[in-house]
C-alpha positions as a Markdown table, in Angstrom:
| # | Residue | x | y | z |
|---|---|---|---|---|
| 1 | Unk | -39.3 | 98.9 | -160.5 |
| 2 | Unk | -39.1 | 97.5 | -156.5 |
| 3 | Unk | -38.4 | 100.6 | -153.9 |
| 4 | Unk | -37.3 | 99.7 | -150.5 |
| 5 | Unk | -37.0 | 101.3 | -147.5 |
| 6 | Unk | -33.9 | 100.1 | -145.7 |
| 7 | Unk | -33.8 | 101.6 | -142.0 |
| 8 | Unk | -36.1 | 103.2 | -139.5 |
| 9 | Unk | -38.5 | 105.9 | -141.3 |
| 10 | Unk | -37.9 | 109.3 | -139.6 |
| 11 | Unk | -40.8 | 111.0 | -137.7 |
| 12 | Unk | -39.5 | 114.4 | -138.7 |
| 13 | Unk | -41.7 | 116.0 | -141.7 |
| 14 | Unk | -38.8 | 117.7 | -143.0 |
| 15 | Unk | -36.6 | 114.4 | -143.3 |
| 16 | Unk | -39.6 | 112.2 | -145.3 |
| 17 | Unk | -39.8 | 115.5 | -147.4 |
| 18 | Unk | -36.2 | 115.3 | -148.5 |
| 19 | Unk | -36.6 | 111.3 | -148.5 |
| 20 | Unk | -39.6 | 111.8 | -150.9 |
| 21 | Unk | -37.4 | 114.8 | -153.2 |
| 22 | Unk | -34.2 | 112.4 | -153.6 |
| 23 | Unk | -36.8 | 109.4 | -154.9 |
| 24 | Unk | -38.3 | 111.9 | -157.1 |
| 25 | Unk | -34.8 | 113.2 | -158.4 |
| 26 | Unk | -34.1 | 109.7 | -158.5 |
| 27 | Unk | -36.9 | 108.6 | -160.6 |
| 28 | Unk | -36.1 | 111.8 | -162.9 |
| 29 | Unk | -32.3 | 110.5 | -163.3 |
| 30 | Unk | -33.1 | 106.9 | -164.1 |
| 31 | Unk | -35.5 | 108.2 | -167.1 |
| 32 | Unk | -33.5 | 111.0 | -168.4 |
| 33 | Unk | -36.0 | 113.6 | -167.5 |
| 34 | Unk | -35.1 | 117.4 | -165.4 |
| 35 | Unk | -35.4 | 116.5 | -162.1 |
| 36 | Unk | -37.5 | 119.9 | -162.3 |
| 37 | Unk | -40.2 | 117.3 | -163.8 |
| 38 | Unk | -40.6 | 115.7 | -160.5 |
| 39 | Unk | -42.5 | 118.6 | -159.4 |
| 40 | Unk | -45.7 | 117.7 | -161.9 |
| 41 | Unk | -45.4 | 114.0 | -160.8 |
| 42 | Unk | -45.5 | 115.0 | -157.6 |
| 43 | Unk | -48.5 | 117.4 | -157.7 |
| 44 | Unk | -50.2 | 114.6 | -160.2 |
| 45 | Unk | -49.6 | 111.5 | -157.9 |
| 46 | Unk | -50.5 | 114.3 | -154.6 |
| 47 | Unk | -53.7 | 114.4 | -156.9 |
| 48 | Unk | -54.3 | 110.6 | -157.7 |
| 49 | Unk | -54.4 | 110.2 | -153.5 |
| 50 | Unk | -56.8 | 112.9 | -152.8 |
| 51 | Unk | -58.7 | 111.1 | -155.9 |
| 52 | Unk | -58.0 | 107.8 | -154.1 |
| 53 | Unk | -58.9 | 108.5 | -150.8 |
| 54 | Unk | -61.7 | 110.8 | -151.0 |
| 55 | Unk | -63.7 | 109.1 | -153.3 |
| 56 | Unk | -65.0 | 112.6 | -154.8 |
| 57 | Unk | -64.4 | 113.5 | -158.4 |
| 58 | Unk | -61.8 | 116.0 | -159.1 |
| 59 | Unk | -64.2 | 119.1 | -159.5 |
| 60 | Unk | -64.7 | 118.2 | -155.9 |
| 61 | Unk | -61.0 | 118.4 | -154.6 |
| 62 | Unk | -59.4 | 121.0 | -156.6 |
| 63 | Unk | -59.9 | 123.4 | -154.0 |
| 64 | Unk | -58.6 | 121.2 | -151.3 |
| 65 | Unk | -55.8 | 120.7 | -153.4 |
| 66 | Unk | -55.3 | 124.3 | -153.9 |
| 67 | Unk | -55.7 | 125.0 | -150.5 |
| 68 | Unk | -52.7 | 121.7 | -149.5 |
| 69 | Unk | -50.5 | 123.9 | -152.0 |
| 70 | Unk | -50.9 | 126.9 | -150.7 |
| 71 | Unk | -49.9 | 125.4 | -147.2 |
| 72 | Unk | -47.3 | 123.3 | -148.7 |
| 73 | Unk | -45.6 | 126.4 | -149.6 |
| 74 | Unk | -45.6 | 128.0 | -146.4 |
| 75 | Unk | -44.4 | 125.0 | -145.1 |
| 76 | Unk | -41.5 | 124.3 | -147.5 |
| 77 | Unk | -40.3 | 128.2 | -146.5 |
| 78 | Unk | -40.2 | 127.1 | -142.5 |
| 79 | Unk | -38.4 | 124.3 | -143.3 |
| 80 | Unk | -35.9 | 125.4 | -146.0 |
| 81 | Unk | -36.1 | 128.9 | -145.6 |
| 82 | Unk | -36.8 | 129.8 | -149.7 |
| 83 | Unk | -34.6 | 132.1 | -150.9 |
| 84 | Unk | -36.4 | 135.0 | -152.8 |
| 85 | Unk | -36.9 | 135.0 | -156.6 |
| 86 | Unk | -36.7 | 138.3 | -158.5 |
| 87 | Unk | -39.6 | 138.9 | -160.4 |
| 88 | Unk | -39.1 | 139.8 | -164.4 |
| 89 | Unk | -39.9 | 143.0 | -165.5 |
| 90 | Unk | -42.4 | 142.9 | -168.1 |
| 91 | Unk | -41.4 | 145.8 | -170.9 |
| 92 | Unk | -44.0 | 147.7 | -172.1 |
């Protein structure tokens, strides 16, 4: 596999993020997969960095990572505005 970036990298968060979610839905094409399985290769290889960089083992990070999810969410709603998702109704 070769990836290349043709063209000037955008500054804007919001453009790398839907940069990085068409490579993800790309990678999910190419292997036959639900592009809804880029979401654990994202949150694994998000892991494999903070592994990577931090040097601590992953008993040490999971609460950073937790705590970059948590603000990963608010952030995907400022920039895409999520659209509400009806909760089930658990019968009982």
């Amino acid at each position: 596999m070769q990836i290349e970036i043709k063209g000037k990298v955008s500054a804007d968060p919001r453009d790398r993020i839907l940069a990085i979610e068409a490579v993800t839905k790309a990678i999910c094409q190419k292997t036959g997969q639900d592009p809804a399985e880029g979401v654990m290769m994202l949150l694994t290889a998000a892991a494999h960095l903070t592994a990577t960089y931090s040097g601590k083992t992953a008993d040490q990070n999971i609460m950073t990572l937790a705590k970059c999810l948590g603000n990963a969410t608010v952030a995907a709603d400022d920039f895409f505005k999520l659209k509400p998702v009806a909760s089930a109704e658990v019968e009982g």
